[in-house]
C-alpha positions as CSV (number, residue, x, y, z in Angstrom):
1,X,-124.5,-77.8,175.2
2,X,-125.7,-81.4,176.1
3,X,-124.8,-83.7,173.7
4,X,-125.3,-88.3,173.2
5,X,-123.1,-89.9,175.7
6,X,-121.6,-92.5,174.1
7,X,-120.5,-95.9,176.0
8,X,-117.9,-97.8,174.1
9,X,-119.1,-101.6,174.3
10,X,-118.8,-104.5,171.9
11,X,-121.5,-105.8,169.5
12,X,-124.9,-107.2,169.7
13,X,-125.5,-110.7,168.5
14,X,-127.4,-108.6,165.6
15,X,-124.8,-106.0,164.8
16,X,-122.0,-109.1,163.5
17,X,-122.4,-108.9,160.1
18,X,-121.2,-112.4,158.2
19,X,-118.2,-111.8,156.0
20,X,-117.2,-108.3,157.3
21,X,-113.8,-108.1,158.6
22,X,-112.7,-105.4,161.4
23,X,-109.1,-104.1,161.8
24,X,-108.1,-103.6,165.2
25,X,-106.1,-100.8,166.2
26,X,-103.8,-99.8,167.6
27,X,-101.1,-102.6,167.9
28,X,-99.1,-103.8,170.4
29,X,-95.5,-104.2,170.8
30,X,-94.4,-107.1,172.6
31,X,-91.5,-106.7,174.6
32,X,-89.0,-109.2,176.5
33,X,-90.9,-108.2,180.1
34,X,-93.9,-109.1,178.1
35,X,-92.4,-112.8,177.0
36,X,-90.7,-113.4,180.7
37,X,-93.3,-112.4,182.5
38,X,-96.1,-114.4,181.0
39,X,-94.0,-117.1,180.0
40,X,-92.9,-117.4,184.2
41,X,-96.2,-116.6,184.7
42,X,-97.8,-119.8,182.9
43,X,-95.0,-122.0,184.4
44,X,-93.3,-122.5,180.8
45,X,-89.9,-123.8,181.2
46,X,-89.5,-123.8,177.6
47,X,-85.8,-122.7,176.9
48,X,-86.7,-121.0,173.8
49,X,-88.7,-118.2,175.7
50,X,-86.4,-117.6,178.7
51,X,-82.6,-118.9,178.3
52,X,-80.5,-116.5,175.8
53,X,-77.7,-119.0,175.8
54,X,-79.3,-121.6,174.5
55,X,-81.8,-120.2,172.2
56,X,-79.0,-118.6,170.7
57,X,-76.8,-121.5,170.0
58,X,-80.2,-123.6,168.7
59,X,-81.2,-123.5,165.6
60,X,-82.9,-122.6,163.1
61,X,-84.1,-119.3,164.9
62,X,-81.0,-118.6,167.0
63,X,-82.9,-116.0,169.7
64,X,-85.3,-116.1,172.0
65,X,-88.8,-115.9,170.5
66,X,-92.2,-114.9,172.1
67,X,-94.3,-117.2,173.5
68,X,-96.7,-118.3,171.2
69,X,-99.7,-118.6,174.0
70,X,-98.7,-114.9,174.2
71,X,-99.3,-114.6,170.9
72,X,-102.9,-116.0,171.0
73,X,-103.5,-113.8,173.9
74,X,-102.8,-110.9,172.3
75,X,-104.5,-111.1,169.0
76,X,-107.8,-112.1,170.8
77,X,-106.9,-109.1,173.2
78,X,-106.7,-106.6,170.7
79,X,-110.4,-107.4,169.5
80,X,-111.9,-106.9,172.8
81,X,-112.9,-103.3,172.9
82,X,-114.4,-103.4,169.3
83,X,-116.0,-107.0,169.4
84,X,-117.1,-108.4,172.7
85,X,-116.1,-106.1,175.6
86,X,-119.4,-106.4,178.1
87,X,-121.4,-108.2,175.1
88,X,-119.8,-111.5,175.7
89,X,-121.1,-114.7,177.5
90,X,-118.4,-116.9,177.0
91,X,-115.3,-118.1,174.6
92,X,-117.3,-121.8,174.0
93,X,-114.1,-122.6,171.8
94,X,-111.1,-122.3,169.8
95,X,-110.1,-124.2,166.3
96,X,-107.6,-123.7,163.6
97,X,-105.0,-121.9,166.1
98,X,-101.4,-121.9,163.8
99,X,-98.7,-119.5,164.1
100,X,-96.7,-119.5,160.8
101,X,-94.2,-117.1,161.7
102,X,-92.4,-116.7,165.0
103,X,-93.0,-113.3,166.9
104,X,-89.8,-111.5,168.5
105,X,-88.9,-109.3,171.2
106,X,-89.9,-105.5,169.5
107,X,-92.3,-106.8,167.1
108,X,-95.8,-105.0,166.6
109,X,-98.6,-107.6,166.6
110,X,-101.7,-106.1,164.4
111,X,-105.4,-108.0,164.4
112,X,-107.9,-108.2,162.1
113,X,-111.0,-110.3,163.0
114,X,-113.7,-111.5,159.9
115,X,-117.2,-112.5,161.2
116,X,-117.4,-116.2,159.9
117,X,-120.3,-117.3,161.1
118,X,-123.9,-116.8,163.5
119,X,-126.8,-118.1,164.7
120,X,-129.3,-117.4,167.7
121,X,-128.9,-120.1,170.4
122,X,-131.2,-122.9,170.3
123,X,-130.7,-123.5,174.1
124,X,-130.4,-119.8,176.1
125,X,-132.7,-117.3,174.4
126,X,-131.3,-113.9,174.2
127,X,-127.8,-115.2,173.0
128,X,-126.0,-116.4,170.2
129,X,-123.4,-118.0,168.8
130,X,-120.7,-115.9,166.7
131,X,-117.5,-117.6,165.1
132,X,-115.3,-115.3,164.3
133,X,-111.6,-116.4,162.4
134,X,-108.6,-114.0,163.7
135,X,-105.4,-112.7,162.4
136,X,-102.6,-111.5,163.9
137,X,-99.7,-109.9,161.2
138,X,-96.4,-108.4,162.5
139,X,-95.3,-104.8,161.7
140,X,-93.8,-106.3,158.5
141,X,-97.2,-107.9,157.3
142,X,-96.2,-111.3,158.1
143,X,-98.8,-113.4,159.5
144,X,-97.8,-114.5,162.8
145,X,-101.0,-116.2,164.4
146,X,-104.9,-117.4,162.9
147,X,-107.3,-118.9,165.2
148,X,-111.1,-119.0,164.8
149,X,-113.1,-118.9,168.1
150,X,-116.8,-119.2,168.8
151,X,-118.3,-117.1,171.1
152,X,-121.2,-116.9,173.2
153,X,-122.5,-113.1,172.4
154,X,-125.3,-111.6,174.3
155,X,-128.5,-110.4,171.9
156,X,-129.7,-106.7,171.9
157,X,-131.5,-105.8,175.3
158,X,-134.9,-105.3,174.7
159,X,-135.1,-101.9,176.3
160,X,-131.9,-100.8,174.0
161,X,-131.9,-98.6,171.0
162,X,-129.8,-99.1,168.1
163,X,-127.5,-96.8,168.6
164,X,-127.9,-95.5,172.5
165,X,-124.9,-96.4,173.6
166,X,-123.0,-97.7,170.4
């Protein structure tokens, strides 16, 4: 039996709905390869992300914690497949980034995004501009990261349905 093929993609500039929020699942559990590697890998020196020794004789946290540009990178990753994966134009910016709790090595990072904001572009037709404010909690429900980012989002192809390939 031949059934829809289904595509998974991220929204149309007219499927983000202002003041709906979407959990992202699943999470992902950051590890200490996670934290060396990108932390080496963005030439951070910062003790507090790669030197046991003397994170733990600093205070007030007294370990190593994970990077926080991790962090960020990881809560916008987690929306990609259900947002903007091959809808997006370009990240035009980000505002409001905080991180009011410190992730560690073993921690779950969870993401929920809420659709802040959009309007069709004044300047490239067919595209438009999204702002979108992002959580990140821990597996304890602590929230370890908010950012709000505006995107460039690409507008419903003419010659696609609805629902062909959501």
């Amino acid at each position: 039996m031949s059934g829809r093929r289904i595509t998974q993609r991220g929204l149309w500039f007219e499927e983000f709905e202002i003041g709906t929020t979407y959990e992202h699942r699943p999470g992902r559990t950051v590890t200490e390869t996670d934290n060396v590697l990108f932390t080496t890998l963005t030439m951070n020196t910062q003790p507090l992300h790669l030197d046991a020794a003397e994170s733990e004789a600093t205070a007030p946290f007294h370990e190593r914690l994970v990077n926080s540009m991790f962090t960020l990178s990881t809560l916008v990753g987690l929306s990609v497949a259900q947002l903007t994966q091959g809808t997006i134009v370009a990240n035009l910016g980000f505002s409001e980034i905080a991180f009011p709790a410190p992730v560690r090595h073993g921690d779950t990072i969870y993401a929920e995004t809420l659709v802040v904001d959009k309007r069709l572009s004044s300047s490239r037709p067919g595209e438009g501009v999204v702002t979108l404010a992002h959580t990140a909690r821990n597996q304890r429900g602590e929230v370890v990261a908010t950012a709000t980012r505006s995107t460039l989002v690409r507008a419903r192809p003419a010659d696609a349905t609805p629902d062909a390939d959501a």
